[in-house]
C-alpha positions as CSV (number, residue, x, y, z in Angstrom):
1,X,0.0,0.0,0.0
2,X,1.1,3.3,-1.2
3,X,1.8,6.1,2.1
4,X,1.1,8.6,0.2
5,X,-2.5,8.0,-0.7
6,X,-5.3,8.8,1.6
7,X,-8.6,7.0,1.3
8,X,-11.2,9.0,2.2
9,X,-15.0,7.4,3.1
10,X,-16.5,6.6,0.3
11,X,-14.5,7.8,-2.8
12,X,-13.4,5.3,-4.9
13,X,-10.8,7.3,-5.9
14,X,-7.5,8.2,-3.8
15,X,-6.2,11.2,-2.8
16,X,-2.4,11.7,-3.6
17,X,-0.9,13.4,-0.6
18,X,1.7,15.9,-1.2
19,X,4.7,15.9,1.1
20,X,8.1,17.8,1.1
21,X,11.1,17.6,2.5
22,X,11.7,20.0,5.2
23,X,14.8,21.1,6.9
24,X,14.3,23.2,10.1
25,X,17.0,26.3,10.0
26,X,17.3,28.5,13.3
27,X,19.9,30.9,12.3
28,X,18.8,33.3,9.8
29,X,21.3,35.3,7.3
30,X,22.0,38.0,10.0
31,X,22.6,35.4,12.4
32,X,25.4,33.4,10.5
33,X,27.8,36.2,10.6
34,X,27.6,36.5,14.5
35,X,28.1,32.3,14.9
36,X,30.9,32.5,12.2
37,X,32.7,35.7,14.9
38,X,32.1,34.1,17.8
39,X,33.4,30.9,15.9
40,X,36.8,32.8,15.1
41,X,37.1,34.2,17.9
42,X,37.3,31.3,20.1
43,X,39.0,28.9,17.7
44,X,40.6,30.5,15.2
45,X,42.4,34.1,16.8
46,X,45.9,33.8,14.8
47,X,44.3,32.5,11.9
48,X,44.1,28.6,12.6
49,X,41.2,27.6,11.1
50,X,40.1,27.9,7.5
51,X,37.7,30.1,6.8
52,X,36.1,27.2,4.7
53,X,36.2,25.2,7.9
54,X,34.7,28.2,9.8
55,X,31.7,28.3,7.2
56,X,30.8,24.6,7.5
57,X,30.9,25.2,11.5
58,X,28.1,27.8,11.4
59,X,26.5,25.2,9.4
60,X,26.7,22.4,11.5
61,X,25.6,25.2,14.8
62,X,22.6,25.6,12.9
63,X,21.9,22.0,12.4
64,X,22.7,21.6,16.3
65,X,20.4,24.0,17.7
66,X,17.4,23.3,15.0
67,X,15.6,20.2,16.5
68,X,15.5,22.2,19.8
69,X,12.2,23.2,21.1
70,X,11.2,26.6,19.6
71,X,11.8,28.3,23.4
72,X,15.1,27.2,23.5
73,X,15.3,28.2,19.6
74,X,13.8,31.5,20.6
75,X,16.5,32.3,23.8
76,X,19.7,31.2,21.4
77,X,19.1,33.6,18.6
78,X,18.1,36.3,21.4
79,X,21.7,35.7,23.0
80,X,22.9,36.1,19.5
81,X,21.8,39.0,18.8
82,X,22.3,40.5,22.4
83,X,26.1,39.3,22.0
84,X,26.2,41.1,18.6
85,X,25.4,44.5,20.4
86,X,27.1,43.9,23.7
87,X,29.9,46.4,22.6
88,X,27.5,48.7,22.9
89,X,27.0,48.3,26.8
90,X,30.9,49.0,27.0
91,X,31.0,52.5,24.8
92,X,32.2,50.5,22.0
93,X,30.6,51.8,18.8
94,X,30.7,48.9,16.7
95,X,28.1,45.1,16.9
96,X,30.7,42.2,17.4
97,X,30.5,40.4,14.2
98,X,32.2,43.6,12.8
99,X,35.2,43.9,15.3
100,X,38.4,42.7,14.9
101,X,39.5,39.5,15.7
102,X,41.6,40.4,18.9
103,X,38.9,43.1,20.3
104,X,36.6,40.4,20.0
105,X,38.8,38.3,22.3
106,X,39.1,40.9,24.7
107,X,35.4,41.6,24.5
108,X,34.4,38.0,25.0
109,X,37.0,37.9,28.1
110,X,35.0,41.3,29.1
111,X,31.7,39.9,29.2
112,X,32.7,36.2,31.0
113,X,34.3,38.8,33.5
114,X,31.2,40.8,33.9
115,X,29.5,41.9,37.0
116,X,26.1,41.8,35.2
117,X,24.6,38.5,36.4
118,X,23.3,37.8,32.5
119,X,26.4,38.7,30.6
120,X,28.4,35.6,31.5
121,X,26.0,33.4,31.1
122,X,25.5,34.1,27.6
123,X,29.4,33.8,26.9
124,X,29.1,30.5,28.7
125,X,26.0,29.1,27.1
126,X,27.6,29.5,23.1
127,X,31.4,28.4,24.2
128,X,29.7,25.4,25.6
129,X,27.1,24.6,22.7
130,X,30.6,25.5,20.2
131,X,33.1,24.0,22.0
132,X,30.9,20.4,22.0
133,X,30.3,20.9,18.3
134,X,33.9,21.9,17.3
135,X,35.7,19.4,18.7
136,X,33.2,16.4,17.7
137,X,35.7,16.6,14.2
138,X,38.0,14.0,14.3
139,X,40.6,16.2,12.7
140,X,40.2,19.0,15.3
141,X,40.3,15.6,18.5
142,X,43.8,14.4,16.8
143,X,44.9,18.3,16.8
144,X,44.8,18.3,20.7
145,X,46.3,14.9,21.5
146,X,43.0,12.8,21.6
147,X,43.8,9.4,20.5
148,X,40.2,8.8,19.3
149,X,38.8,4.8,19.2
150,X,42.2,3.4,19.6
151,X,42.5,4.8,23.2
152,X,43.9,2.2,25.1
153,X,44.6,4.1,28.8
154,X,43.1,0.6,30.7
155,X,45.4,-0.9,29.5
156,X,48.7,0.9,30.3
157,X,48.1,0.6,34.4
158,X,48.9,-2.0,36.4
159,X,47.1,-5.0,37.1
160,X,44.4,-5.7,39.8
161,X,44.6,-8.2,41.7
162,X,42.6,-11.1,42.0
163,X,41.0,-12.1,44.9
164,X,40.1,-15.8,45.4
165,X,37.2,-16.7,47.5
C-alpha cells in the first residue's frame, strides 16, 4: 500500500498526498555572521582555522540547535543578537560580528568577567554549545592529542589483583 495515498470514506478514488522535505534552519542570514565571529574568535584568533572550515561550522551550529524546542530556539538567537550589540553596553561603537579578531577576544574575556549576572552566562551558554560541536571533528580531537577509538589508557596501568574466595 502506497503512504502517500489517503482514502477518504466513500470515494473510490485516492487522494495523492503531497509531502516535502523539510529542513528546520534557526539561524537566519544576519545570524550566521555572528556564529561565524564568535566561531573565530574562540578557535581560530591567529588564523588557525580555514575560513572554509569556519563556514561549514556555522553550518553544522545551525543543524545543532534546530531540533530544539522553539523556546530554546527563541533564547539562542536572542543571546545572538544580544552578543552582537554587547559592545555597545561598554561604549564600543561597533556590533561584534564587525570587530576585529583580537577586540573580539578581549570583548568575550570582558563579558565572562562581567558583574552583570546575564552577561556571562550568555558567553558561557555559546562556548559550551561550540566547543561540543567543534571538537566532535576528528581532525580537530587528533589536533589536541586525543587518540580517538584506539585509546587504550586501561590498558597501560597495572594490574588488579585477583581475589580468590
Amino acid at each position: 500500500m502506497d503512504r502517500n495515498l489517503l482514502y477518504l470514506g466513500t470515494l473510490s478514488q485516492p487522494v495523492r498526498l503531497i509531502t516535502k522535505d523539510y529542513a528546520r534552519t534557526t539561524l537566519r542570514p544576519r545570524h550566521r555572521p555572528i556564529v561565524r565571529a564568535l566561531a573565530e574568535a574562540m578557535f581560530s584568533p591567529d588564523g588557525e582555522v580555514s575560513a572554509e572550515r569556519l563556514d561549514a561550522f556555522v553550518d553544522d551550529v545551525d543543524a545543532f540547535i534546530s531540533p530544539a524546542s522553539k523556546t530554546l530556539r527563541f533564547g539562542l538567537v536572542l543571546m545572538l543578537s544580544v552578543i552582537n550589540w554587547s559592545p555597545l553596553f561598554f561604549f564600543r561603537f561597533k556590533a561584534f560580528d564587525e570587530m576585529s579578531v583580537d577586540d573580539r577576544v578581549q570583548h568575550l574575556e570582558r563579558l565572562e568577567h562581567s558583574k552583570v549576572k546575564q552577561l556571562p552566562l550568555l558567553v558561557v551558554a555559546y562556548k559550551t554549545i561550540l566547543t561540543m560541536i567543534f571538537y566532535e571533528d576528528e581532525e580537530e580531537q587528533r589536533a589536541i592529542g586525543y587518540p580517538g577509538a584506539e585509546r587504550t589508557r586501561w590498558k597501560r596501568g597495572p594490574s588488579l589483583p585477583v581475589v580468590s574466595p
